[in-house]
gemmi code that builds the backbone of each chain (N, CA, C; Angstrom):
import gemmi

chains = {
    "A": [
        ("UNK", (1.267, -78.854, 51.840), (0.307, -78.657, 52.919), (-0.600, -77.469, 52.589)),
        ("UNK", (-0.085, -76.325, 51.759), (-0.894, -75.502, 51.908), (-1.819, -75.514, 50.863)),
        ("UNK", (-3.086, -75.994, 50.402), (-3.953, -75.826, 49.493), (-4.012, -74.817, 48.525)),
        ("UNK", (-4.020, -73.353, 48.411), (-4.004, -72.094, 47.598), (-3.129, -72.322, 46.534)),
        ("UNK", (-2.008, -71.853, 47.129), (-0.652, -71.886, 45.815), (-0.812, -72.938, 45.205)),
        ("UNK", (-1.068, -73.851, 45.592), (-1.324, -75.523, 45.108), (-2.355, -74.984, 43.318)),
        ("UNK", (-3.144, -75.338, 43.607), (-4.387, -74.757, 42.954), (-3.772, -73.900, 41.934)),
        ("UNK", (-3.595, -72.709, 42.252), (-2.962, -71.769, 41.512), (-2.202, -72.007, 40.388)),
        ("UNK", (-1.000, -73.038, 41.099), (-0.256, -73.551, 40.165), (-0.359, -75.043, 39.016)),
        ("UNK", (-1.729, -75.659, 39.294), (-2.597, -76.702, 38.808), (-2.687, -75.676, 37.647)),
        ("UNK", (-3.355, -75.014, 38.094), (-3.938, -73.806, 36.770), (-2.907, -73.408, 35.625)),
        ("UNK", (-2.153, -72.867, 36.526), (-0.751, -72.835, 35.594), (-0.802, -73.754, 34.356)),
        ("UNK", (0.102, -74.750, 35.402), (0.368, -75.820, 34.557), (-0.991, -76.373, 33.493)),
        ("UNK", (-1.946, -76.225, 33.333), (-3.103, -76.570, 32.721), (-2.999, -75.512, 31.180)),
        ("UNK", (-3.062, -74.409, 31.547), (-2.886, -73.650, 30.594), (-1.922, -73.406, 29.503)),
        ("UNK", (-0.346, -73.816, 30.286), (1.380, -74.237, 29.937), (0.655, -75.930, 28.697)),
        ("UNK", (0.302, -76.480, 29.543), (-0.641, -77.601, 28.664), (-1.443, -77.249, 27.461)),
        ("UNK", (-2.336, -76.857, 27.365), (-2.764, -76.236, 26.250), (-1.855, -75.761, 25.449)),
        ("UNK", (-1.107, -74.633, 25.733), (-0.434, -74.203, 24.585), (0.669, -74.542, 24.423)),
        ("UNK", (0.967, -75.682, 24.966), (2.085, -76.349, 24.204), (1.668, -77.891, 23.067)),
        ("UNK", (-0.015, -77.689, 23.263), (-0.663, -78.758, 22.589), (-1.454, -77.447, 21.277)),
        ("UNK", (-1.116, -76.502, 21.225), (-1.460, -75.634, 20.073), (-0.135, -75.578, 19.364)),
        ("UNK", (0.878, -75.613, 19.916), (1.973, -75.287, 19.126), (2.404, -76.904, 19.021)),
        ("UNK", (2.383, -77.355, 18.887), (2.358, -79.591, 18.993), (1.282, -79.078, 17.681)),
        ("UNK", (0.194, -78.652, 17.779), (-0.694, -79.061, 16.438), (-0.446, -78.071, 15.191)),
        ("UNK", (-0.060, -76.705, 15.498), (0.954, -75.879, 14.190), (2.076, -76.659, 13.994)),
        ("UNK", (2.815, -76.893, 14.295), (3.952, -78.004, 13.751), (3.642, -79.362, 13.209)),
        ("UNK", (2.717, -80.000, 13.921), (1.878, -81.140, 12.713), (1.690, -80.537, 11.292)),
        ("UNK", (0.657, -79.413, 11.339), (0.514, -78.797, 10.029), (1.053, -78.465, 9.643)),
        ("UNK", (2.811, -77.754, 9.671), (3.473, -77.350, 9.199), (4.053, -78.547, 8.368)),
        ("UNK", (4.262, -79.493, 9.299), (5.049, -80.710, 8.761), (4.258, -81.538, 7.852)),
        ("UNK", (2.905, -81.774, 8.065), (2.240, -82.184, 6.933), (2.135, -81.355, 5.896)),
        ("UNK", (2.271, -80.076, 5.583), (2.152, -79.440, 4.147), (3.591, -79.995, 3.927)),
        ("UNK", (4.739, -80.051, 4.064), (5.591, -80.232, 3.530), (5.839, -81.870, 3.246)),
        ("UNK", (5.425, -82.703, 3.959), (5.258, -83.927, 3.040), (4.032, -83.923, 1.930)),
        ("UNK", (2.890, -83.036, 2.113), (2.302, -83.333, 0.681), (2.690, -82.677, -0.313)),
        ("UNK", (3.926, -81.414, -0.004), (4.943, -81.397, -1.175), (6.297, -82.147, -1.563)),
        ("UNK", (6.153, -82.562, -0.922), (7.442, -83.360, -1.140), (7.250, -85.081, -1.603)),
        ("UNK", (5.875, -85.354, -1.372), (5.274, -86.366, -1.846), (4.422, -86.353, -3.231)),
        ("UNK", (4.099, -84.981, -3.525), (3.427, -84.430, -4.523), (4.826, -84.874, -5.980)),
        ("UNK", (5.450, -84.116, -5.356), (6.797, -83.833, -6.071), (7.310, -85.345, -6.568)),
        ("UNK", (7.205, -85.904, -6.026), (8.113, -87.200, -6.140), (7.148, -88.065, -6.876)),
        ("UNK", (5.926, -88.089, -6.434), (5.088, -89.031, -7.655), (4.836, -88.379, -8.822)),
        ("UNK", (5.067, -87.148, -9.281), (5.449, -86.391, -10.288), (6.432, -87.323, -10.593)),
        ("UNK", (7.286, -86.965, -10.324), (8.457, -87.873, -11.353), (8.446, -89.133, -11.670)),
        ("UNK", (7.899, -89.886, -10.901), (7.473, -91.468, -10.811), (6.095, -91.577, -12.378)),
        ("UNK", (5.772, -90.030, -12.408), (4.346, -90.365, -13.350), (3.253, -90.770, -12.718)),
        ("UNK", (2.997, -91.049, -11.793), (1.873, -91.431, -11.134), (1.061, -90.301, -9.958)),
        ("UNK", (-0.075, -90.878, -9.947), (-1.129, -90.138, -9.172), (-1.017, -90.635, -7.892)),
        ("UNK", (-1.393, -89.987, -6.710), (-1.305, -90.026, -5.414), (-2.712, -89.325, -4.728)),
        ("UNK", (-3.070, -90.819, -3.965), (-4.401, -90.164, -3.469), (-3.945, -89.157, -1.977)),
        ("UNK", (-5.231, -88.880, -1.990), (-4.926, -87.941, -0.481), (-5.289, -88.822, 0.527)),
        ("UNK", (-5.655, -89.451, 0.549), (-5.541, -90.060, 2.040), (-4.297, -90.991, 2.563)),
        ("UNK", (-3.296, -91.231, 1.221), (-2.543, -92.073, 1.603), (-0.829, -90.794, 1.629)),
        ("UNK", (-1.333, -89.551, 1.006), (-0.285, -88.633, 1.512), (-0.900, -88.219, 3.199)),
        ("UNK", (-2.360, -87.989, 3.793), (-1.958, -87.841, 4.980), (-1.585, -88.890, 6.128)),
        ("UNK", (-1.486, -90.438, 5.557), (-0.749, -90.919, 6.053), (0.403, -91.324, 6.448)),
        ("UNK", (1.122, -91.047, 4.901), (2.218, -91.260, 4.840), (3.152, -89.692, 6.041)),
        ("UNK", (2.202, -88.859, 6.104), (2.510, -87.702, 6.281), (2.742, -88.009, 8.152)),
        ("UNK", (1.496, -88.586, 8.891), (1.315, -89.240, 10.312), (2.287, -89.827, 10.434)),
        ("UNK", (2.741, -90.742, 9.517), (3.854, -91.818, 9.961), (5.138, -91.086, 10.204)),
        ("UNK", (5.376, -90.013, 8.983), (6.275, -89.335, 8.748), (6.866, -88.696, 10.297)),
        ("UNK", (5.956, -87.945, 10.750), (6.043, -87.648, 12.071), (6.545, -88.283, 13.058)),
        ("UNK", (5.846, -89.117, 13.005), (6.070, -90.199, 14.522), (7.184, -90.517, 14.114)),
        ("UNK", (7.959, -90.898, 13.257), (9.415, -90.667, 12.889), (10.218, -90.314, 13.369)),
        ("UNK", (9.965, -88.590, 13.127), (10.406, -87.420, 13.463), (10.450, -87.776, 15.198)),
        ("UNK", (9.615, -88.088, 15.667), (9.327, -88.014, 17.142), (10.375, -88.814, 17.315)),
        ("UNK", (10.501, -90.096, 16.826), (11.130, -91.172, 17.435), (13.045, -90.550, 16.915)),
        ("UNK", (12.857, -90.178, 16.337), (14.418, -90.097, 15.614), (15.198, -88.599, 16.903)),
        ("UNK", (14.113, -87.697, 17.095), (14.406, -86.719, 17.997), (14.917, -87.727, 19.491)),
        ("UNK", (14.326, -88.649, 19.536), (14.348, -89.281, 20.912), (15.682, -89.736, 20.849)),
        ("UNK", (15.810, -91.122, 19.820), (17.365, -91.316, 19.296), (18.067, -90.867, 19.251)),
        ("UNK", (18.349, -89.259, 18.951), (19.485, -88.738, 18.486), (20.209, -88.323, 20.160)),
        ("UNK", (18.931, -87.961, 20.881), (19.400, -86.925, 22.237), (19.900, -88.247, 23.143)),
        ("UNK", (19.332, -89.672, 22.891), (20.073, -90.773, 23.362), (21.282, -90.806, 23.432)),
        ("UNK", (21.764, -90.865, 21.819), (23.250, -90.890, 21.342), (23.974, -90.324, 22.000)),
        ("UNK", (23.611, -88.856, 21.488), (24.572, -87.512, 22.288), (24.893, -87.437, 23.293)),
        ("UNK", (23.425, -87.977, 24.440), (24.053, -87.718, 25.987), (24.869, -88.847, 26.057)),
        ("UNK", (24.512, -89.753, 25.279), (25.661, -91.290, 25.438), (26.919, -90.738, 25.386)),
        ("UNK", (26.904, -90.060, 24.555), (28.459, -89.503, 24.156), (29.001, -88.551, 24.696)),
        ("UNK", (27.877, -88.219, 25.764), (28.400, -86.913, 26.951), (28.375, -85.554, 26.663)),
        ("UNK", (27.516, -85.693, 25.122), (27.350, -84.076, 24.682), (25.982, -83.790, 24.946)),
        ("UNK", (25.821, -82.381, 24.604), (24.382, -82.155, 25.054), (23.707, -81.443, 23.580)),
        ("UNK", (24.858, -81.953, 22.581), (24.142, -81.233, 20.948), (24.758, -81.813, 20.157)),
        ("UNK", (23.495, -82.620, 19.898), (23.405, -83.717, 18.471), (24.223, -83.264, 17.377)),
        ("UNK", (24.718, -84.002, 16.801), (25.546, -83.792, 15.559), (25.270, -84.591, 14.467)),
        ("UNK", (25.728, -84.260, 13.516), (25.880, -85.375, 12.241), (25.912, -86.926, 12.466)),
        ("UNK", (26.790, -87.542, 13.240), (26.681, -88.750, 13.667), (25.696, -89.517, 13.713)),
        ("UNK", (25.081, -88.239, 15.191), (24.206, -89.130, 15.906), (23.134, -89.627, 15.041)),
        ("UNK", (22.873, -88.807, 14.161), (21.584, -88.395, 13.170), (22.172, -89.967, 11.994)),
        ("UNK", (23.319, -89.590, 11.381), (23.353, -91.074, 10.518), (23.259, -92.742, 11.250)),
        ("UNK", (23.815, -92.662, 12.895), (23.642, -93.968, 13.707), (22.122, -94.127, 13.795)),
        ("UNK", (21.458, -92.929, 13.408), (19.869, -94.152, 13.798), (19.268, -94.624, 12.751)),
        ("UNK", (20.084, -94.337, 11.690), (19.661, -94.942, 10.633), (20.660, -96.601, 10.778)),
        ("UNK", (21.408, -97.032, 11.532), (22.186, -98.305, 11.860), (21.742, -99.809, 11.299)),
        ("UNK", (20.288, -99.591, 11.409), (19.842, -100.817, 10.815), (19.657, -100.677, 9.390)),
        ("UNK", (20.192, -99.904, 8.725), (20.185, -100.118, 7.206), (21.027, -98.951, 6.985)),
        ("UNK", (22.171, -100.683, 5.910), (23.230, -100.095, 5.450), (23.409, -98.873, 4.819)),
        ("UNK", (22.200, -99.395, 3.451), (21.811, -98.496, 1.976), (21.714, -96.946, 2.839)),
        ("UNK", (20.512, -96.796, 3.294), (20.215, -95.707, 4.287), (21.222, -95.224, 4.895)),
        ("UNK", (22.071, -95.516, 5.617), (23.436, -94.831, 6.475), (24.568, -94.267, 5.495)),
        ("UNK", (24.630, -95.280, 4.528), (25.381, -95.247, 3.844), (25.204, -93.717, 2.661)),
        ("UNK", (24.203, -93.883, 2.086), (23.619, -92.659, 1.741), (23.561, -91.143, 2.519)),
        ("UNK", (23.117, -91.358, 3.894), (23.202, -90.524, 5.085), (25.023, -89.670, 4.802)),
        ("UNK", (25.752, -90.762, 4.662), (27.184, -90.382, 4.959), (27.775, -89.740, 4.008)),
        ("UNK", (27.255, -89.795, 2.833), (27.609, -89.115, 1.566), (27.304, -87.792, 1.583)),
        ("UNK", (25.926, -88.216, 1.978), (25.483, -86.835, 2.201), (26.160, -85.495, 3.235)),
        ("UNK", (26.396, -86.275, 4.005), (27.343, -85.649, 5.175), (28.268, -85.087, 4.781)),
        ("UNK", (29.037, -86.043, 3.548), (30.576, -85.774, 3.198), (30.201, -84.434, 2.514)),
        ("UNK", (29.228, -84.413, 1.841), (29.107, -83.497, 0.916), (28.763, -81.805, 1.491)),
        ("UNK", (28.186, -82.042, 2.530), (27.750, -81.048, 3.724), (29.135, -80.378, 3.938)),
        ("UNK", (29.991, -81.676, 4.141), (31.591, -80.858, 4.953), (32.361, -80.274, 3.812)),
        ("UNK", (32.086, -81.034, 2.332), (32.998, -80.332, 1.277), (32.405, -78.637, 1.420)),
        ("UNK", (31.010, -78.636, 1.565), (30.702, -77.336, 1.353), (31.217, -75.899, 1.922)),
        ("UNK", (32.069, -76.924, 3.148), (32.411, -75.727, 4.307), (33.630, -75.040, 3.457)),
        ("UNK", (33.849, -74.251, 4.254), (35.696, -73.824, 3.578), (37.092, -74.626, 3.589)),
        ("UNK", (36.719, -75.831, 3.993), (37.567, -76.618, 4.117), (37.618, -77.329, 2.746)),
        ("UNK", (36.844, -77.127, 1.765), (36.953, -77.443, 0.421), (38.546, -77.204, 0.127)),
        ("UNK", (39.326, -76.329, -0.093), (40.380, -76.311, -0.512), (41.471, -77.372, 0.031)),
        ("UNK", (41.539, -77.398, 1.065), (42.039, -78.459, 1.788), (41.602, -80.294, 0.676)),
        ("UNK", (40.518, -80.212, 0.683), (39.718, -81.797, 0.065), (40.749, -81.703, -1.280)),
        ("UNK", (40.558, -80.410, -2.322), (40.436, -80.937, -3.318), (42.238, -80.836, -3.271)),
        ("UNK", (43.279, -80.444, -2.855), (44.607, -80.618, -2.528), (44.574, -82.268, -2.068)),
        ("UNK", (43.715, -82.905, -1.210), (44.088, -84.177, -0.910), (43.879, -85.237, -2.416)),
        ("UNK", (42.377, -85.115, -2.293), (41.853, -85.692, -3.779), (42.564, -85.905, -5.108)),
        ("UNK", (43.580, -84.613, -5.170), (44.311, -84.523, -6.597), (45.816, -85.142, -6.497)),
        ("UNK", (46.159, -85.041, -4.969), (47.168, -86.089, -4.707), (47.232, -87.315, -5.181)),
        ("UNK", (45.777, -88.327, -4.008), (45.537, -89.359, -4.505), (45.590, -89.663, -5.970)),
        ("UNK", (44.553, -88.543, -6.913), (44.485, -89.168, -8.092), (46.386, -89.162, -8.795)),
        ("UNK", (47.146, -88.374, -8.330), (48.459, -88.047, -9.110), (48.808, -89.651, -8.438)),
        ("UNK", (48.681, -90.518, -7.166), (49.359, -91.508, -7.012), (48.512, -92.336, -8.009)),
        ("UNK", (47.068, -92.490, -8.354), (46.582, -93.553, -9.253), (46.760, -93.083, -10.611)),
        ("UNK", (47.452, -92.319, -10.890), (48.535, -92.391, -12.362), (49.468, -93.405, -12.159)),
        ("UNK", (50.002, -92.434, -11.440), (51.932, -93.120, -11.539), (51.330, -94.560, -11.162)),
        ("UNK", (50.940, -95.519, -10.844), (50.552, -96.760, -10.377), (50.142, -97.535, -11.783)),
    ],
    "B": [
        ("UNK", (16.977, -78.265, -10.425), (17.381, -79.194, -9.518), (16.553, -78.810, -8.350)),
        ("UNK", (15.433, -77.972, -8.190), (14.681, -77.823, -6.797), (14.412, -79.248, -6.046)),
        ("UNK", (15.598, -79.664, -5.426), (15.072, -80.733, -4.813), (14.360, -80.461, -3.355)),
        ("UNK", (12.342, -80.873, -3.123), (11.982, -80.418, -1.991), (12.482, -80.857, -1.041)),
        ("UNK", (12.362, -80.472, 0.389), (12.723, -80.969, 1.354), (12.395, -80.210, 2.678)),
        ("UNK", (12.410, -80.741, 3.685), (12.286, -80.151, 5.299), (13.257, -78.961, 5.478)),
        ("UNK", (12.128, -78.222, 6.484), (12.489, -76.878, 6.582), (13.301, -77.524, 7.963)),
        ("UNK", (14.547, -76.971, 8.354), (15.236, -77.252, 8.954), (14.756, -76.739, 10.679)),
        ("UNK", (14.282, -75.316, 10.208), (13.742, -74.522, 11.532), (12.760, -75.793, 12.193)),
        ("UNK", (12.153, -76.016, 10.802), (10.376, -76.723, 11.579), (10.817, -78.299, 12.231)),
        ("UNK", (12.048, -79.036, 11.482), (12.133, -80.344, 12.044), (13.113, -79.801, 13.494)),
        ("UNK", (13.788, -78.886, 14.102), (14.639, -78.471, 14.984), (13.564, -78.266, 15.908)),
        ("UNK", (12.245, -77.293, 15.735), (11.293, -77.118, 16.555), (10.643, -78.377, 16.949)),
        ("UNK", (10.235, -79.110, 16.235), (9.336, -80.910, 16.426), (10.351, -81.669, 17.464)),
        ("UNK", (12.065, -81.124, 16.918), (12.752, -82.707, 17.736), (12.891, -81.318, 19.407)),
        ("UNK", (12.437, -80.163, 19.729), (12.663, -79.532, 21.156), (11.246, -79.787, 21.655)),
        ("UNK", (10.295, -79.833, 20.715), (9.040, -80.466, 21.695), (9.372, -81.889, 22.381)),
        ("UNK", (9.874, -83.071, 21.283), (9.629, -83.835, 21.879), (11.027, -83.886, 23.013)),
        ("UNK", (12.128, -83.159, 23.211), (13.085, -83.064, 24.254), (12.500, -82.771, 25.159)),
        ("UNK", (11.832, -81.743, 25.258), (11.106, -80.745, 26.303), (9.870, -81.903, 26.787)),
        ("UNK", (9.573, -82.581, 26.220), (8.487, -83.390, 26.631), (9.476, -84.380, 27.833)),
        ("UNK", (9.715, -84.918, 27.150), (10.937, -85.910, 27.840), (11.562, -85.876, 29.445)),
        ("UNK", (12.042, -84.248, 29.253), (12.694, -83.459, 30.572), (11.150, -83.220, 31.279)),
        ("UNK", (10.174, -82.990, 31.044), (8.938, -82.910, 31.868), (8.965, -84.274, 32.389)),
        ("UNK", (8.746, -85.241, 31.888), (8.052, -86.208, 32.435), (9.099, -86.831, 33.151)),
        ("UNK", (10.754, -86.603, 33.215), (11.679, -87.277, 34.292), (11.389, -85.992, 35.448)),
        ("UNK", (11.182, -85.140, 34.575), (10.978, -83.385, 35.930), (9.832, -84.477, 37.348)),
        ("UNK", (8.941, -84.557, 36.750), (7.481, -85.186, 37.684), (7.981, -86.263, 38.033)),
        ("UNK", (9.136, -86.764, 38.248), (9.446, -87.722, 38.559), (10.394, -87.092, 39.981)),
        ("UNK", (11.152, -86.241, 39.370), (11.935, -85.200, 40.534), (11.048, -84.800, 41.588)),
        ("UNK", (9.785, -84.496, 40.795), (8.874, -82.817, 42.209), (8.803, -83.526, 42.996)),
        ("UNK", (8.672, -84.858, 43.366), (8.331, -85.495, 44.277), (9.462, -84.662, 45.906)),
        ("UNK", (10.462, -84.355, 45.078), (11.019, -84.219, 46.030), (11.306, -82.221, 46.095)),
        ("UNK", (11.235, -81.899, 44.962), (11.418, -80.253, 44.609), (9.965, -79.999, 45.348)),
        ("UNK", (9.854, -78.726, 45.794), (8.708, -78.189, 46.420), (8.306, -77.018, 45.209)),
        ("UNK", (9.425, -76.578, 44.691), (8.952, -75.156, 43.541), (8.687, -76.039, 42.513)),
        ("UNK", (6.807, -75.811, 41.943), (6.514, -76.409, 40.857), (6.926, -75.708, 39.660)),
        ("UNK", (7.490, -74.304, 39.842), (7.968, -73.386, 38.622), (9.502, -73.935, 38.026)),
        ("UNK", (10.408, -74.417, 39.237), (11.383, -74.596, 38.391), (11.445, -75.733, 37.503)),
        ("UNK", (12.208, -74.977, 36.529), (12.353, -75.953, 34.979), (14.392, -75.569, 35.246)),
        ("UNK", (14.637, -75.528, 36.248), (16.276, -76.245, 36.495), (16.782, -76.812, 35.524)),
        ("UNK", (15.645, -78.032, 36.240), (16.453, -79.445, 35.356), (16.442, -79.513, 34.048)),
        ("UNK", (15.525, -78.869, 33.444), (14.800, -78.718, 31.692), (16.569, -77.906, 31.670)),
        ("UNK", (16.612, -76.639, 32.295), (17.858, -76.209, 31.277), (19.207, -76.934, 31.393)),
        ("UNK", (19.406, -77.930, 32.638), (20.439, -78.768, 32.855), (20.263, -79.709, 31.523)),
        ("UNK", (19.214, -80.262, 31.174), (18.768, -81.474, 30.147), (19.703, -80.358, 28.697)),
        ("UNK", (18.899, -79.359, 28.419), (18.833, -78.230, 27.038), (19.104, -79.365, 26.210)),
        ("UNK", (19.079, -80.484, 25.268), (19.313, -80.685, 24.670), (19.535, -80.190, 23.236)),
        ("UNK", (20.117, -79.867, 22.469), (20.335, -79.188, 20.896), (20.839, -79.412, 19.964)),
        ("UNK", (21.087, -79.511, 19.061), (21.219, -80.137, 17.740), (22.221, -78.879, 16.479)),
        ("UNK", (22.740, -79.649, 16.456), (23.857, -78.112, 15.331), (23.432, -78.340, 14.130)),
        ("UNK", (23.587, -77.553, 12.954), (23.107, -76.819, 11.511), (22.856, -78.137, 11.028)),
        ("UNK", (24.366, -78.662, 10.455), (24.264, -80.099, 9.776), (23.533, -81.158, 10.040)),
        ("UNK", (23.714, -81.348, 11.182), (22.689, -82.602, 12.155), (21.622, -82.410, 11.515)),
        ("UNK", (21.158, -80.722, 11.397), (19.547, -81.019, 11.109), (19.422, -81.085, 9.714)),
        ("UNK", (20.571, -80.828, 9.458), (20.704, -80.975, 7.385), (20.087, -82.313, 7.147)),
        ("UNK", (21.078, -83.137, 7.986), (21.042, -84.671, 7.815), (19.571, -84.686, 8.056)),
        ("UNK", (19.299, -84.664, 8.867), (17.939, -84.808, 9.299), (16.851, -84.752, 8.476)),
        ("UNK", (16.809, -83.584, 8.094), (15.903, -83.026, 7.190), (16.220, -84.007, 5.784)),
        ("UNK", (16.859, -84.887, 5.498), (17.366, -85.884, 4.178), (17.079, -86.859, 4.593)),
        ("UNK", (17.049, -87.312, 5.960), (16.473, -88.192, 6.090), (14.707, -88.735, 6.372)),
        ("UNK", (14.583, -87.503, 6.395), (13.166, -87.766, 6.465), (12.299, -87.758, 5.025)),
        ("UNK", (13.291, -86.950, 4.207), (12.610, -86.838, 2.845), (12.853, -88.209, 2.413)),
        ("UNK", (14.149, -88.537, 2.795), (13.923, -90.311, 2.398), (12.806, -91.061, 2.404)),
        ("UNK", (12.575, -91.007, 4.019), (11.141, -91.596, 4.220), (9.868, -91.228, 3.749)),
        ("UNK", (9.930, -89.949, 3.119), (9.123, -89.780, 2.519), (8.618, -90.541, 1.005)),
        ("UNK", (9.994, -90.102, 0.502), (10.132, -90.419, -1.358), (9.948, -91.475, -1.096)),
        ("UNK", (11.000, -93.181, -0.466), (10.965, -94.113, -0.117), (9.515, -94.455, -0.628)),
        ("UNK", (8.607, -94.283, 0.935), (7.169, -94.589, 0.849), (6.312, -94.390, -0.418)),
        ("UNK", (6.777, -93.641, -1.163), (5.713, -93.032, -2.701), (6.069, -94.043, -3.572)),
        ("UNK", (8.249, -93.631, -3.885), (7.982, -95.029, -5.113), (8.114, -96.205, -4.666)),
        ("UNK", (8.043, -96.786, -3.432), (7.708, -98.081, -3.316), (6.370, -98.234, -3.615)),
        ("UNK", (5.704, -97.624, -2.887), (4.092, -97.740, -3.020), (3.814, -97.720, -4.632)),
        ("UNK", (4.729, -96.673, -5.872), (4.390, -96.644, -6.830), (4.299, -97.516, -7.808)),
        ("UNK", (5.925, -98.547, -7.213), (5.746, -99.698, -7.902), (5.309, -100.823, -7.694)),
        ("UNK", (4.166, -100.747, -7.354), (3.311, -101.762, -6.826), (2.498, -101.527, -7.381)),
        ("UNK", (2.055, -100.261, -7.492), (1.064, -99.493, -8.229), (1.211, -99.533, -9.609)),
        ("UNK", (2.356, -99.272, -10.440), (2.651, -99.610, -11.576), (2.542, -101.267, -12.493)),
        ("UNK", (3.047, -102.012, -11.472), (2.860, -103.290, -10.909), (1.351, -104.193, -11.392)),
        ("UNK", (0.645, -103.165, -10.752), (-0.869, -103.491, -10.735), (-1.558, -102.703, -12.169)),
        ("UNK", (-1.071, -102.416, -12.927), (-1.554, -101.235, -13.953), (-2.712, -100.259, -13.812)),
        ("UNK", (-2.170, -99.701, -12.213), (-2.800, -98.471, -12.187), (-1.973, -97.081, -12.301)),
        ("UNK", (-2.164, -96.235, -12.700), (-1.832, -95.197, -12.870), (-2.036, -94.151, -11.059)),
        ("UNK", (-2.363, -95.016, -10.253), (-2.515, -93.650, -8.999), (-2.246, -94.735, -7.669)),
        ("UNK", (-1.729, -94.167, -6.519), (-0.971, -94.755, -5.776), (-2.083, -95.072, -4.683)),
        ("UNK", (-2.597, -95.816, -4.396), (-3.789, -95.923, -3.725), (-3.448, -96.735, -2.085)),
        ("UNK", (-4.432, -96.491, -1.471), (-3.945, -96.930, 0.403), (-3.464, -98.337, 0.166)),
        ("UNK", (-4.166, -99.308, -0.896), (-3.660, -101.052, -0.708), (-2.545, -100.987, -1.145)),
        ("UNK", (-2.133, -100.096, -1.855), (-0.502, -100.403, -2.371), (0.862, -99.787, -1.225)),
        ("UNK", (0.068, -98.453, -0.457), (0.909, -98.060, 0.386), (0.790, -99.389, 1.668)),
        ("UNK", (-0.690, -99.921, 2.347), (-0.473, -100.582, 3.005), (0.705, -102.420, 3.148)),
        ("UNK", (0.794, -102.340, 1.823), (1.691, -103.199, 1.402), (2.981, -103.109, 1.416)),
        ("UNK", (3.576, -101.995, 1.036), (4.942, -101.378, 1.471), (4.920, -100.808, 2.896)),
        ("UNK", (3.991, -100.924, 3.926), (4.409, -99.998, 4.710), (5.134, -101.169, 5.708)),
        ("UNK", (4.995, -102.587, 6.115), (6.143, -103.234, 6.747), (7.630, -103.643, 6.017)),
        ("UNK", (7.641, -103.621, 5.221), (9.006, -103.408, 4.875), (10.081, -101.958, 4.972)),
        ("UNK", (9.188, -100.819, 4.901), (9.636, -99.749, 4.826), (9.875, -99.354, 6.452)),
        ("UNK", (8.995, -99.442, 6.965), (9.413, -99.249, 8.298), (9.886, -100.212, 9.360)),
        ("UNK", (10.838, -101.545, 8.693), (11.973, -102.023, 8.837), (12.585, -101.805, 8.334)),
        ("UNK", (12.755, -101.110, 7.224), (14.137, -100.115, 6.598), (14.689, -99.277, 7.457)),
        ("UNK", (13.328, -98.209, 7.975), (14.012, -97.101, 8.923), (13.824, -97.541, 9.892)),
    ],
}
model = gemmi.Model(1)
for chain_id, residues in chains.items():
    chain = gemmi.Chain(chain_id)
    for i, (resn, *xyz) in enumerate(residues, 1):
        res = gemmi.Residue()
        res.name, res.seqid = resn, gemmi.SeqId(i, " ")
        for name, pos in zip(("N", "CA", "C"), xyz):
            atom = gemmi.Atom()
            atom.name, atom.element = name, gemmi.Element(name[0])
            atom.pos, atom.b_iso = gemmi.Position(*pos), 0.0
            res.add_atom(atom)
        chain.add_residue(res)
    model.add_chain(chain)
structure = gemmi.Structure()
structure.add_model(model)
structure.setup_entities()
């Protein structure tokens, strides 16, 4: 009902708008320099040349990715009644491809060898291999 | 072995915009009934967050999609006996690839 504060807080929020659409467009750029290194990099090894218009696409797509995979993951989690994404959630949205998940999970494994729980792995590991002797 | 890849900070910051986006637009769905347009309550009830590894993963998976997109595109490009990866070769890989991911 009351018009003033109203207003006031239009304004607010207008400005909260803006600069959360300046910091939305430093993080584009951030994220696009790092796919045109990381795309740079990789057609290096391939031997081949890479135009620029198809790294800042690949770079757009890259994003909206990012967008969509952020959306996925916080799906999962609250599915799962947590409120902080984990490893999981992050390899399930890759679900529609095996190769991809599958890769994802290695990677994972390799994440957890890194912890201090390494000693523990390589005590299990050398077991197993002592049973695929004797066998 | 410098293998490049995503800065973990910068993909953690991209996936709280688009959270924070998210919790706004169910928020405007709430004011209807909240009278304080300041509180963000519900934003810290939502907090959604993401731990170290998650974003490890993360950050590997996007370089996937990255590399993915180049040498597919490359061998098409190779394919064609050109030496440089040009938009008709990416536009050619780009429906298969993004039914991959």
């Amino acid at each position: 009902m009351a018009a003033e504060p109203r207003d006031g807080g239009f304004e607010k929020e207008k400005e909260e708008e803006e600069a959360a659409a300046e910091r939305a467009e430093l993080l584009r750029d951030r994220f696009r320099l790092s796919v045109i290194s990381i795309a740079n990099a990789e057609a290096e090894k391939v031997v081949m040349g890479i135009s620029e218009p198809v790294v800042a696409c690949i770079a757009d797509l890259a994003f909206k990715y990012t967008e969509q995979l952020a959306k996925d993951v916080e799906l999962f989690a609250q599915h799962a009644g947590r409120k902080s994404v984990n490893m999981e959630d992050v390899i399930l949205s890759a679900h529609r491809n095996d190769h991809l998940a599958g890769l994802l999970r290695s990677f994972s494994q390799e994440l957890k060898g890194k912890e201090p729980q390494t000693e523990r792995k390589r005590k299990k590991s050398s077991k197993s291999d002592d049973k695929a002797l004797a066998s | 072995m410098t293998d490049e890849t995503f800065d973990t900070d910068l993909i953690l910051a991209i996936f709280k915009l688009v959270w924070s986006r998210r919790a706004e637009t169910s928020d405007e769905k709430d004011e209807a009934i909240n009278v304080e347009v300041g509180a963000s309550t519900s934003k810290k009830n939502r907090g959604t967050t993401a731990n170290a590894s998650s974003l490890k993963v993360s950050c590997e998976l996007l370089r996937f999609f990255v590399t993915e997109a180049v040498q597919r595109a490359a061998i098409l490009a190779e394919a064609e006996g050109s030496d440089k990866i040009e938009a008709t070769h990416l536009e050619r890989v780009l429906p298969q690839l993004l039914l991959d991911f």
